[in-house]
N, C-alpha and C positions, 0 to 999 in steps of 0.2 A: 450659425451653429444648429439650428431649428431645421433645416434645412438638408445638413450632414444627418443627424439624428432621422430626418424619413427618408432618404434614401437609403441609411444603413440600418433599420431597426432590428431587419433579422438577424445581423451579426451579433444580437446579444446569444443567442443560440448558441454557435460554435463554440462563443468564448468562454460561457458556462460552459459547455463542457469541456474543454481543455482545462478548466479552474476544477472542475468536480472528478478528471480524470487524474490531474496531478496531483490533488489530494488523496483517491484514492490507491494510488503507486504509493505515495510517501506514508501511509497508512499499513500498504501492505508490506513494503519495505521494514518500516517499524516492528512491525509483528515476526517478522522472518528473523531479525537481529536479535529480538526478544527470545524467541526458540532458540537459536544457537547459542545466545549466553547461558540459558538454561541449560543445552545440550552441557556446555563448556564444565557447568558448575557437577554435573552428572559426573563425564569424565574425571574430574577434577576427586572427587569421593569415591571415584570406583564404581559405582553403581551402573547396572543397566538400566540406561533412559526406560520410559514404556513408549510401550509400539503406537498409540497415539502421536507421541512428537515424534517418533521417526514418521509418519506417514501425512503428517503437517509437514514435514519440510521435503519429502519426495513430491507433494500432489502440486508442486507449486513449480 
């Protein structure tokens, strides 16, 4: 096992980042669903969203 570990030490690299990219999608995923409930709840009262959340979920 000692052995696996130094020949492979630098794949701890890639794997963090596959680990810190998938977090950060499902993060941003998260955030995007959050705006649109909010857009939803807008519609919902008739109100115009403000142009901050339309322009959160255009830049994206």
């Amino acid at each position: 096992m000692q052995d696996l570990f130094r020949s492979f030490w630098w794949m701890v690299f890639p794997l963090s980042w596959f680990v810190f990219d998938g977090y950060h999608r499902w993060l941003a995923d998260r955030a995007r669903r959050d705006a649109v409930e909010l857009l939803k709840t807008y519609a919902k009262s008739g109100r115009e969203p403000p142009a901050e959340l339309l322009a959160r979920l255009d830049a994206r």
